[in-house]
C-alpha positions as CSV (number, residue, x, y, z in Angstrom):
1,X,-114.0,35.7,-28.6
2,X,-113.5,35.5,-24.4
3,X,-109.5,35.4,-25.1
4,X,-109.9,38.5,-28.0
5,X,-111.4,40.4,-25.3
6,X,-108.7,39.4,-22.3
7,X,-106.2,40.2,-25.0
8,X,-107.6,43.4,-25.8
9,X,-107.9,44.3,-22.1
10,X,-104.2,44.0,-21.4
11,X,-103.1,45.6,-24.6
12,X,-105.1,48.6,-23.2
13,X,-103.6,48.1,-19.6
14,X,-100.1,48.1,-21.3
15,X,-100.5,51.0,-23.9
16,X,-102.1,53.1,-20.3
17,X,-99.1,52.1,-18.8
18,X,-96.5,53.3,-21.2
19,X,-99.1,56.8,-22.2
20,X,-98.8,57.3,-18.3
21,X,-94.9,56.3,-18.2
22,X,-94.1,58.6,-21.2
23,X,-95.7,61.8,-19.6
24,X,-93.3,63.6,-17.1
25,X,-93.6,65.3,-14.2
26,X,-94.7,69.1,-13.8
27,X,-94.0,71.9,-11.1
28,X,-97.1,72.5,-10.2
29,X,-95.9,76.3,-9.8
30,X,-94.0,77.1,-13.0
31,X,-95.2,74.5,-15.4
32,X,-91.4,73.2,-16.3
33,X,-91.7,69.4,-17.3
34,X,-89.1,67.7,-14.3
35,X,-86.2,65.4,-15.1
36,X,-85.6,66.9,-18.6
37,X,-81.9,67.7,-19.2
38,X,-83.0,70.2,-22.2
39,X,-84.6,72.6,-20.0
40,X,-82.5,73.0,-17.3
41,X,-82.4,69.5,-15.5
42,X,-85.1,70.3,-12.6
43,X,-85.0,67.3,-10.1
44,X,-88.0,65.6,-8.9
45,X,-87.3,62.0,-7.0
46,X,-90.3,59.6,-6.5
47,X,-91.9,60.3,-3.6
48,X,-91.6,56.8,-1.5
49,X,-92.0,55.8,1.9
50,X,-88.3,54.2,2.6
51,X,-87.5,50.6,3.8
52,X,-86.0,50.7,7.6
53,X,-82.2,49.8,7.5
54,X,-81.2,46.2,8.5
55,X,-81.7,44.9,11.9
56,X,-85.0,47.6,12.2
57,X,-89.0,47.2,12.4
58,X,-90.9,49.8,12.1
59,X,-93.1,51.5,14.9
60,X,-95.8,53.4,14.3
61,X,-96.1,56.3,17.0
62,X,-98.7,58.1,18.8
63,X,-99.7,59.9,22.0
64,X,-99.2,57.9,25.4
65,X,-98.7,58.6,28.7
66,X,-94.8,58.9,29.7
67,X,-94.4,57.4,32.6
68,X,-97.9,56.2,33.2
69,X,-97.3,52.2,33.3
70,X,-95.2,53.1,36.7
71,X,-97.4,51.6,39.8
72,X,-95.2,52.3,42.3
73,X,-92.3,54.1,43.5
74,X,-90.2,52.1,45.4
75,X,-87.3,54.5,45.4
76,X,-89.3,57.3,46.4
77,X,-87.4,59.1,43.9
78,X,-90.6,60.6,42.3
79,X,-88.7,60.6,38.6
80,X,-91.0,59.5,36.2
81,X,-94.2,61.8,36.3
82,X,-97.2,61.2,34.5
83,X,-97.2,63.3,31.0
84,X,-98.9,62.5,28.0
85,X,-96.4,63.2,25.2
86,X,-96.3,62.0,21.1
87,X,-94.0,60.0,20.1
88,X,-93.4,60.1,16.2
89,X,-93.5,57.1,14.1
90,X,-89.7,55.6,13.8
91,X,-87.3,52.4,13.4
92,X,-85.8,50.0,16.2
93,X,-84.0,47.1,16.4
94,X,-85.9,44.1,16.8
95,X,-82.9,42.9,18.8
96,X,-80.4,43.7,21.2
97,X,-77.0,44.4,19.8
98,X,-74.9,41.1,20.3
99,X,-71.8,39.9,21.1
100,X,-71.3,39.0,17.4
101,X,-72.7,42.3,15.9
102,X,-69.8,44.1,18.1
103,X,-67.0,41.7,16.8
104,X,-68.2,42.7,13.4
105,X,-67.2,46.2,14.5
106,X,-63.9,45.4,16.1
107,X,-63.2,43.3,13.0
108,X,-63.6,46.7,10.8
109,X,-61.3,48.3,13.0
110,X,-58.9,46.1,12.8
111,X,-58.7,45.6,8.8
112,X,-59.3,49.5,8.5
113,X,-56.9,50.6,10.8
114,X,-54.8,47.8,11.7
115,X,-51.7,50.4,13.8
116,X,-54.4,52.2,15.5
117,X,-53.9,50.0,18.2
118,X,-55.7,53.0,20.5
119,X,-58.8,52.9,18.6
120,X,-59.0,49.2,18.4
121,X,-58.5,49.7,22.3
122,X,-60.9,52.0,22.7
123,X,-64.0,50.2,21.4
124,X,-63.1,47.2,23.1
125,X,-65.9,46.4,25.5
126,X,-65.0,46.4,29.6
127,X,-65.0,42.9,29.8
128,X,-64.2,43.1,34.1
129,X,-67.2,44.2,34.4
130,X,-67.8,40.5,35.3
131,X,-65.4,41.2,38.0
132,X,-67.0,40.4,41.7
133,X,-64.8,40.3,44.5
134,X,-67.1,37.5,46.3
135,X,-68.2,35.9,43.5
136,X,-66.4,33.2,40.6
137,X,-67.3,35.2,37.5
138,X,-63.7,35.4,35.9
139,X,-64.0,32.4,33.4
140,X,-66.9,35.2,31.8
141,X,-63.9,37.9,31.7
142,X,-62.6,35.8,29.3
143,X,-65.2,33.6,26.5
144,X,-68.2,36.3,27.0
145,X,-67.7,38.4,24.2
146,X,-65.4,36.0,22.1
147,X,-66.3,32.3,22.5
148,X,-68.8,31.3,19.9
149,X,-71.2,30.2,22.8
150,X,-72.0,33.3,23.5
151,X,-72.1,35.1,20.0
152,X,-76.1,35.7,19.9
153,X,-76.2,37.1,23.5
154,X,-76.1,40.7,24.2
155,X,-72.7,42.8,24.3
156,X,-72.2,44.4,27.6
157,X,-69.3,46.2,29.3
158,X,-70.4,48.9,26.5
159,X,-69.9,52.3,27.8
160,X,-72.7,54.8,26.4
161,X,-70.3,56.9,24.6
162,X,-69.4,53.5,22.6
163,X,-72.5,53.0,21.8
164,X,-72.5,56.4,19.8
165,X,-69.8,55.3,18.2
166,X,-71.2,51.9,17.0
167,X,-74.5,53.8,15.8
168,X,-72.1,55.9,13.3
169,X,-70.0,53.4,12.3
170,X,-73.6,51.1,11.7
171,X,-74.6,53.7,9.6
172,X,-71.8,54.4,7.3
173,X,-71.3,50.5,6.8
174,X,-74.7,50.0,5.9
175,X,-75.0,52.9,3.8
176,X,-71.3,52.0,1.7
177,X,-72.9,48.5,1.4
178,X,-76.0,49.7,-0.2
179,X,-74.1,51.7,-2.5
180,X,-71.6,49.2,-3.8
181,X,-74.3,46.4,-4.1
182,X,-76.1,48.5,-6.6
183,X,-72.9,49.8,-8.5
184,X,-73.1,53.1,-7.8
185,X,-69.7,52.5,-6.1
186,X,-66.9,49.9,-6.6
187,X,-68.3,46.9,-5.6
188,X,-66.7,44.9,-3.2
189,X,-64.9,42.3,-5.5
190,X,-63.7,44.9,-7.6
191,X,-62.6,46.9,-4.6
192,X,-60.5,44.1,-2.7
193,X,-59.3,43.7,-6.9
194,X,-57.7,46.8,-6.6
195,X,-56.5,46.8,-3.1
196,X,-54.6,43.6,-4.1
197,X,-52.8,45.8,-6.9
198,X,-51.1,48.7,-4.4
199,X,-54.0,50.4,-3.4
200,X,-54.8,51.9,-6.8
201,X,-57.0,54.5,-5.6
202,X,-54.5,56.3,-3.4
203,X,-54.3,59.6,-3.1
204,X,-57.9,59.6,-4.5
205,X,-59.7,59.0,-1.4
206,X,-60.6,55.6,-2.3
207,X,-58.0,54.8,0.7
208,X,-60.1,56.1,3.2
209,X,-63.1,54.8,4.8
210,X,-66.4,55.7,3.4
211,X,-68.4,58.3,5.7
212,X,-72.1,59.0,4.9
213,X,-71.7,62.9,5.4
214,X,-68.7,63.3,3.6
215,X,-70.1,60.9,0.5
216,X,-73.5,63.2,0.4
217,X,-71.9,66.0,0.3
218,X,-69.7,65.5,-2.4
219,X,-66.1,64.2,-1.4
220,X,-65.9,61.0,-2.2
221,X,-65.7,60.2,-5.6
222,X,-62.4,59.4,-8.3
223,X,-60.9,56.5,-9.6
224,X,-61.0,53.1,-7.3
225,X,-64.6,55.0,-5.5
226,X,-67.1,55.8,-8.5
227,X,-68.9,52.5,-9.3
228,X,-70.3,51.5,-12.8
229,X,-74.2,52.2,-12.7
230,X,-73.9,55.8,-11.0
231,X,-77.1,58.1,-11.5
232,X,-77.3,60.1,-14.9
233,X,-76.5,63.7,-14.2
234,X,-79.1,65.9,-15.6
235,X,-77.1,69.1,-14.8
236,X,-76.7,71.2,-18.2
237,X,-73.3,72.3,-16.6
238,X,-72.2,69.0,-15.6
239,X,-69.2,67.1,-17.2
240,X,-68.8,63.8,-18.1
241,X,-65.1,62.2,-16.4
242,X,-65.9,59.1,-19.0
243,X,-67.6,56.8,-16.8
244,X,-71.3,57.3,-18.0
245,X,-72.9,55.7,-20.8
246,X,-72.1,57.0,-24.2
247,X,-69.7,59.3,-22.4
248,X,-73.1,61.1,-20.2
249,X,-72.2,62.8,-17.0
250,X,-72.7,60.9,-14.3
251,X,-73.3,61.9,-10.1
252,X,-73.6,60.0,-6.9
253,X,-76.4,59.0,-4.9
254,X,-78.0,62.3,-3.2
255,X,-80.0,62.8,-0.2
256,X,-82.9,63.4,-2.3
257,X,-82.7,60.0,-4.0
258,X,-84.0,58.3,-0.9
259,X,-81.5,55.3,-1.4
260,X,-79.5,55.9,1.7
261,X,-80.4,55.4,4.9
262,X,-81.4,57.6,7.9
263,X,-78.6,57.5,10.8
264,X,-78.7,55.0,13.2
265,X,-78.6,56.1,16.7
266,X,-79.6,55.6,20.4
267,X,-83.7,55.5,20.8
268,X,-84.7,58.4,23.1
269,X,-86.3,57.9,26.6
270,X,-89.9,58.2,24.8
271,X,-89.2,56.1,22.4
272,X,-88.2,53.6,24.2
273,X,-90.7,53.5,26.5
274,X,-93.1,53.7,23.6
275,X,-92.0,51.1,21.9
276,X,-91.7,48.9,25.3
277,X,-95.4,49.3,26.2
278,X,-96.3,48.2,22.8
279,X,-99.9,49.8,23.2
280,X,-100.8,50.0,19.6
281,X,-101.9,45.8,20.0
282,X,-104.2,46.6,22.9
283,X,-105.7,49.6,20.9
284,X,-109.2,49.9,18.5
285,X,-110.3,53.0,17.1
286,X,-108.0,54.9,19.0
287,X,-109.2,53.2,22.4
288,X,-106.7,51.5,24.2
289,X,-108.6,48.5,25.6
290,X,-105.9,47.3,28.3
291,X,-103.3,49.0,29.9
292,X,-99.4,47.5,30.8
293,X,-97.6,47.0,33.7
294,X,-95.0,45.0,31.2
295,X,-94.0,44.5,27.6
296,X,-96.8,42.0,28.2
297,X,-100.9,41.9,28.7
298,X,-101.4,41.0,32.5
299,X,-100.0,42.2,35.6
300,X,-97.7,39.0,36.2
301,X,-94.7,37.8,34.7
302,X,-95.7,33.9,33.8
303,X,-97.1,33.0,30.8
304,X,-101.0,32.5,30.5
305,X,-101.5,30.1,27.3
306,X,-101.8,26.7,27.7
307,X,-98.7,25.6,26.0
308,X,-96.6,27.3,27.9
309,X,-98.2,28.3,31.0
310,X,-96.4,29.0,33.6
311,X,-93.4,30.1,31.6
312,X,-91.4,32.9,32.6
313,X,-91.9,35.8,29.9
314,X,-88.4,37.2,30.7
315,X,-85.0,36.7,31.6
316,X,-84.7,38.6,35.4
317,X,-84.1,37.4,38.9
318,X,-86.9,35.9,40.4
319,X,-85.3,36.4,44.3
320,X,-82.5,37.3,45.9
321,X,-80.2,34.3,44.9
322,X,-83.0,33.3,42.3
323,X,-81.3,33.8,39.2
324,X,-82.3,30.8,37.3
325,X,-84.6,28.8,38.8
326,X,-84.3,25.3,40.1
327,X,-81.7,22.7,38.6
328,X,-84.5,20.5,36.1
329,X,-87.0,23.2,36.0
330,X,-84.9,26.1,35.0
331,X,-87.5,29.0,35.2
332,X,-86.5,31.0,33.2
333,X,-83.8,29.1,31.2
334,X,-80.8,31.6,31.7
335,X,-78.9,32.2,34.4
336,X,-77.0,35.4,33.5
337,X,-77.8,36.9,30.1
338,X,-79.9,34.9,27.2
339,X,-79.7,35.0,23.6
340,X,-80.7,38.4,22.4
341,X,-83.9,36.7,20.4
342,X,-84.9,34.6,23.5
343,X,-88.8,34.6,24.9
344,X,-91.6,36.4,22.7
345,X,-91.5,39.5,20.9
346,X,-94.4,42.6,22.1
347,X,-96.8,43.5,20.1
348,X,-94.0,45.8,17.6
349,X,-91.8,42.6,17.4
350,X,-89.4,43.3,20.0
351,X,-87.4,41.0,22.1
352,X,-86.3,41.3,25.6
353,X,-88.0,45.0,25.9
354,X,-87.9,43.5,29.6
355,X,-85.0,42.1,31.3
356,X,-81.8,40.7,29.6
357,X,-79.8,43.7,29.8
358,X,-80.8,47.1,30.6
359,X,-80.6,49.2,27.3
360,X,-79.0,53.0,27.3
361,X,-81.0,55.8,25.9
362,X,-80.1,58.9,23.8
363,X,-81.4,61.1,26.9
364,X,-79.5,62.5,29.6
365,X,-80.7,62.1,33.1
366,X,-82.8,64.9,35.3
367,X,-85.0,63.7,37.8
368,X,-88.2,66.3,36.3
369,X,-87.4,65.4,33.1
370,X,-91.8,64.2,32.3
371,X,-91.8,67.8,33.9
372,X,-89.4,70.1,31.4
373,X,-89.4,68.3,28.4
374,X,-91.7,69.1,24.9
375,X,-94.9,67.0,24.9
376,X,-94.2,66.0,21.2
377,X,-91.1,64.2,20.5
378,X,-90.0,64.8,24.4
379,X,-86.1,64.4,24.4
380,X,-83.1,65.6,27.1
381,X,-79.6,66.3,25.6
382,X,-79.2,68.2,22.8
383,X,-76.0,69.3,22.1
384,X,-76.1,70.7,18.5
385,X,-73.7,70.7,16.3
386,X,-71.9,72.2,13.2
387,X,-69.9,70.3,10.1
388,X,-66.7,72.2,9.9
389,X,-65.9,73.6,7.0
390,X,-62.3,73.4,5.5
391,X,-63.2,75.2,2.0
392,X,-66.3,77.5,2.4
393,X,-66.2,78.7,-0.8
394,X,-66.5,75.4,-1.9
395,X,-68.7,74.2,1.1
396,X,-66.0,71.3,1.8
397,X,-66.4,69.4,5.1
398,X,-63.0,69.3,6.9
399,X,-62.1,65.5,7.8
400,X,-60.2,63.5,11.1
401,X,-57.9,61.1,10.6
402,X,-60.4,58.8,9.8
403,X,-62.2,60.1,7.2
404,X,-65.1,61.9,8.9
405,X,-66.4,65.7,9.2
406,X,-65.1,67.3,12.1
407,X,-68.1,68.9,14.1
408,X,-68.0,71.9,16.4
409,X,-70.3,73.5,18.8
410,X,-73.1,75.6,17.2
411,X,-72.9,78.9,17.6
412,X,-76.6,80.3,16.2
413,X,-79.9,79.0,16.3
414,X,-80.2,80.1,13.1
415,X,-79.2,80.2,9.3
416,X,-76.4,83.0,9.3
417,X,-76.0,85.4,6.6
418,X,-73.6,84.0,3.7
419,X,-71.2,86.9,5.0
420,X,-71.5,86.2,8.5
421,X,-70.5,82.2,7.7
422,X,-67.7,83.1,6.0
423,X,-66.4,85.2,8.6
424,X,-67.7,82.6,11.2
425,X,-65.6,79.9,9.6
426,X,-62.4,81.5,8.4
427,X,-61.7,83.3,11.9
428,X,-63.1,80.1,13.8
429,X,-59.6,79.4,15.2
430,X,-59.2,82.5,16.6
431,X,-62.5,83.1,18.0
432,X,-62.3,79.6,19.9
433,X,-59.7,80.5,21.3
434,X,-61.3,83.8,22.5
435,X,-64.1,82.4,23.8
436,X,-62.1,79.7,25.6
437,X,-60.4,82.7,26.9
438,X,-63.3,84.1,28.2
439,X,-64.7,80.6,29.7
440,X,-61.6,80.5,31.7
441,X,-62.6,84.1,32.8
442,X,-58.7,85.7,31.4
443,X,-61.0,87.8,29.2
444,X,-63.3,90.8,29.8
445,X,-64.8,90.1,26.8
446,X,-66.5,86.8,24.6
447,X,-65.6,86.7,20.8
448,X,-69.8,87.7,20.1
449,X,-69.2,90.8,22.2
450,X,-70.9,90.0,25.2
451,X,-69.7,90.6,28.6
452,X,-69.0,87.0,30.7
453,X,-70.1,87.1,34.4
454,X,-69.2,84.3,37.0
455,X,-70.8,81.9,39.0
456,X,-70.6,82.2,42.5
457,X,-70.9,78.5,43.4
458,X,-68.9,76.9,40.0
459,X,-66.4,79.4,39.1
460,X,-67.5,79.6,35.6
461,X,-67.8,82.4,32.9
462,X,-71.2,82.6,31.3
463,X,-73.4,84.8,29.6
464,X,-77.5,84.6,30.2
465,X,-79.8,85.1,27.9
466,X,-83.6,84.3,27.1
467,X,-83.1,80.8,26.2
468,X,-79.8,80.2,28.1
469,X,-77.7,79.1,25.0
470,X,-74.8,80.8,25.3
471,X,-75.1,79.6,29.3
472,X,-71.8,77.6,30.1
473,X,-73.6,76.7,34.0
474,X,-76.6,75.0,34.6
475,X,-79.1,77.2,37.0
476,X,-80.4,74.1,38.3
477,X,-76.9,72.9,40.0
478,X,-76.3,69.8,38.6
479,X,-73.2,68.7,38.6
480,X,-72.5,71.7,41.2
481,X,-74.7,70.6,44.3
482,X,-75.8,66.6,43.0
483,X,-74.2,63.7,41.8
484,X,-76.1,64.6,38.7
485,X,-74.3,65.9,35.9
486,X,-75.1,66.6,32.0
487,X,-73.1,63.0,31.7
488,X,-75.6,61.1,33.9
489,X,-77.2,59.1,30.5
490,X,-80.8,57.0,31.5
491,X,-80.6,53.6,31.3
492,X,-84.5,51.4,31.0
493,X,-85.8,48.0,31.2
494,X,-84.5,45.6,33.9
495,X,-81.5,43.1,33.8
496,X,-81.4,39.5,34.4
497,X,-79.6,40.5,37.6
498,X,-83.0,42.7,38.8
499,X,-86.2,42.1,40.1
500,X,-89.3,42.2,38.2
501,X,-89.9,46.1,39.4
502,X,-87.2,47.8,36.9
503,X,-89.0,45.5,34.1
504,X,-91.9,48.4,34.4
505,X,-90.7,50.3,31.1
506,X,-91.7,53.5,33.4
507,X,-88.8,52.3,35.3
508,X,-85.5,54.6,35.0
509,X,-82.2,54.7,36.1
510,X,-78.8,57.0,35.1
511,X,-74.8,55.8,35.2
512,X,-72.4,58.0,33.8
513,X,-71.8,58.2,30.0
514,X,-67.9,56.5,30.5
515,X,-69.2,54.1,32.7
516,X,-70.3,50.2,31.8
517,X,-72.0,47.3,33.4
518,X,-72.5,43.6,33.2
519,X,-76.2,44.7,33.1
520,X,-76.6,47.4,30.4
521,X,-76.1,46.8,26.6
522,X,-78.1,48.3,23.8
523,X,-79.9,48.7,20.6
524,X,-80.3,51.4,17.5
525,X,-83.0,53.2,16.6
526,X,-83.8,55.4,13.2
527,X,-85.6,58.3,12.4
528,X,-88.5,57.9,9.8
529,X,-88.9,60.1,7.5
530,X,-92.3,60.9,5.3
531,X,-95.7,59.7,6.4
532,X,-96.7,58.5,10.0
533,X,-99.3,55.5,9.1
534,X,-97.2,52.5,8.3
535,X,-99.7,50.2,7.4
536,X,-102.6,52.2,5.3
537,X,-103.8,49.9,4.0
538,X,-107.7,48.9,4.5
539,X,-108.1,52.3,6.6
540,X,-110.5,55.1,5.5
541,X,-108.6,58.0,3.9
542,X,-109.4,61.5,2.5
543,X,-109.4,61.7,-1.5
544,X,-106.4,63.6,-2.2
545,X,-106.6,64.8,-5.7
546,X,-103.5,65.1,-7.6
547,X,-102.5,68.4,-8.9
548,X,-103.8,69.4,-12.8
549,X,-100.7,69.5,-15.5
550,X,-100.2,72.8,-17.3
551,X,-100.4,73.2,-20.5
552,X,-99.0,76.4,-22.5
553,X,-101.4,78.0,-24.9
């Protein structure tokens, strides 16, 4: 009778299951059943809470105090100002990028490209940054970033403008391998297949690199790039090229599918220092119970627990000339840079938040930047931008040479009339060159009409306005009266050539976006998109109720 009953129980559960499976989706505003090729196709995706790309941990943000773990100012430079700010919830890398993550890159280069000797040259790292006239660092010139010893330690010599370019070319690989492993491109053996018979997809696009942007927005599909298990196209208008099952239409992957990833990128300032301080393990009810001078709990840098007290929690220099410790006692057990997963995590996961290598930032450097910046999300550089456009009609992205959409300088802060794109687009040559005309003041006149005056102290054209962006000269003289320039990027968290102060994650320094160091690598960061909370569960919610379905009478 007891196993009639279980039986009966999960017959019920199942028949639930497939009641509640069998009913689609409504719009809650018009009633029309979703996903349903026979009236129209409407799209609804589930509604998930995506997986951080690999590498990434999630952290969950909140307010904190920018700058508030600083206790002292020993440069007098009075930089970091106390602001409380909100930081939203987002990805990082639970490591530092290393020396074998940036061979994978030079690898790619190489295969993809393999005449571009300037781009191959161009992303190699500086490796004379080890260069000291007084000291016997050239053997490091050498095996650093290419001897196997040294694979799991931290890249360096890595300007910040090549670490922009890793972050795009992280994304696109991660997002083409997605793809292919679930067959909604070519996979990989079938792709190398057909690159072994001529390069069958030529001419197709199949021989260029995949790009994110120009795959979501259409241009990247034929023979040699379409895989076998591409999405079903629901479109009434669409047409099947044969590839589908029982000759159905078939599309790629869309943004709205929530298969590929967010872009990987630089972490901004906030973020970083966010993620550093690691306050959410020192927090209860929304009471944080202990502040940090460190990635740590304490204000020193040894370790407190009995199994390894006395430890030193990070790789830095102890003293001048104290970069390792004592031969048989070896402080901190490195003597220039460490392995990149080397002492304990924080409280988010993260390793070697405090000394290793300093780690570049998205933002660019002003000394009152806790002063001018937004209170949520705070971030210093923007420099927005516009896919070009080689079809409008079409709404084709025009490509470089390798593959990826050509961006220009935005010229609204808003969405332009249909008319007013066209026109924006199709005379873009010539109004570029108008307005470089009038930058280089041989013009009385920009391309949007307005009349360019000069500044007295730069020589520049520029035209004011409320918010200053069609301004081509920074009122506050940087660049013009300081060493500080809109490519002075801020660099954070102490070196193993520093002392324990620039391990404060307060602690901020800038070096010029073309420059590179012994001392500075990096790691990514993702935007997260959907809900904040990252782990709900056990937490008191609200009831949300879900909407009623419609039903036509």
């Amino acid at each position: 009778m007891r196993l009639l009953t279980n039986t009966a129980l999960v017959m019920l559960g199942l028949g639930f299951m497939l009641s509640s499976c069998s009913k689609k989706e409504q719009s809650q505003k018009t009633g029309i059943t979703y996903n349903d090729r026979t009236n129209g196709g409407y799209l609804r995706f589930r509604q998930n809470h995506p997986s951080p790309g690999p590498g990434l941990v999630p952290i969950e943000g909140g307010t904190f105090v920018l700058g508030g773990s600083a206790d002292q100012d020993i440069t007098y430079e009075y930089n970091n100002i106390r602001r409380r700010v909100t930081v939203p919830s987002f990805y990082m890398d639970e490591t530092e990028v290393s020396n074998q993550d940036w061979l994978d890159y030079l690898h790619w280069i190489n295969i993809t490209f393999p005449n571009d000797n300037e781009l191959y040259y161009n992303a190699l790292p500086d490796t004379l940054v080890w260069r000291s006239p007084l000291s016997y660092n050239e053997p490091y010139v050498s095996n650093y970033l290419r001897h196997p010893a040294f694979q799991d330690y931290p890249v360096v010599g890595v300007t910040w403008n090549q670490a922009q370019e890793y972050c795009i070319w992280r994304t696109d690989r991660t997002n083409e391998n997605i793809l292919r492993e679930r067959g909604n491109l070519v996979s990989w053996k079938d792709k190398a297949g057909k690159q072994g018979q001529g390069n069958a997809g030529a001419g197709t696009g199949a021989d260029q690199p995949f790009n994110t942007d120009i795959y979501l927005n259409g241009q990247y599909r034929g023979q040699g790039i379409d895989g076998k298990k591409m999405i079903t196209d629901l479109n009434p208008n669409a047409k099947s090229n044969g590839t589908g099952k029982n000759g159905r239409a078939v599309r790629p992957v869309r943004m709205e599918d929530g298969i590929v990833k967010q872009g990987y990128r630089l972490p901004s300032e906030a973020e970083w220092e966010y993620a550093a301080l690691s306050l959410a393990g020192n927090t209860q009810f929304e009471n944080i119970n202990d502040g940090k001078v460190y990635p740590w709990n304490g204000l020193g840098v040894r370790s407190p627990k009995s199994k390894t007290r006395g430890l030193i929690l990070a790789n830095f220099k102890r003293g001048s000339g104290d970069n390792a410790g004592v031969g048989g006692g070896l402080n901190d057990k490195a003597d220039i840079t460490a392995p990149v997963r080397s002492y304990e995590p924080n409280d988010f996961g993260l390793y070697n938040m405090a000394g290793n290598v300093n780690e570049w930032v998205a933002d660019t450097y002003r000394q009152t930047s806790f002063e001018d910046v937004d209170d949520f999300n705070p971030f210093r550089g923007n420099e927005f931008t516009n896919k070009r456009l080689a079809d409008p009609a079409k709404g084709l992205y025009a490509k470089d040479k390798y593959g990826r959409p050509i961006k220009d300088a935005a010229k609204s802060n808003k969405k332009l009339k249909y008319s007013e794109m066209l026109a924006l687009q199709q005379g873009g040559q010539a109004a570029g060159a108008n307005q470089q005309a009038g930058a280089n003041g041989n013009s009385a006149q920009l391309a949007n009409g307005a009349t360019p005056t000069k500044d007295p102290l730069a020589g520049k054209a520029y035209t004011a306005d409320s918010r200053g962006f069609r301004d081509t000269v920074n009122t506050a003289l940087y660049g013009t009266t300081t060493l500080v320039n809109d490519h002075s990027k801020v660099y954070k968290g102490g070196s193993w050539n520093d002392m324990a102060y620039w391990l404060n994650p307060a602690a901020r320094r800038f070096k010029d976006q073309d420059e590179s160091s012994a001392e500075i690598g990096f790691r990514c960061a993702m935007t997260m998109v959907g809900a904040p909370e990252i782990h709900p569960q056990g937490k008191p919610h609200l009831p949300v109720k879900k909407a009623k379905p419609f039903k036509a009478r």
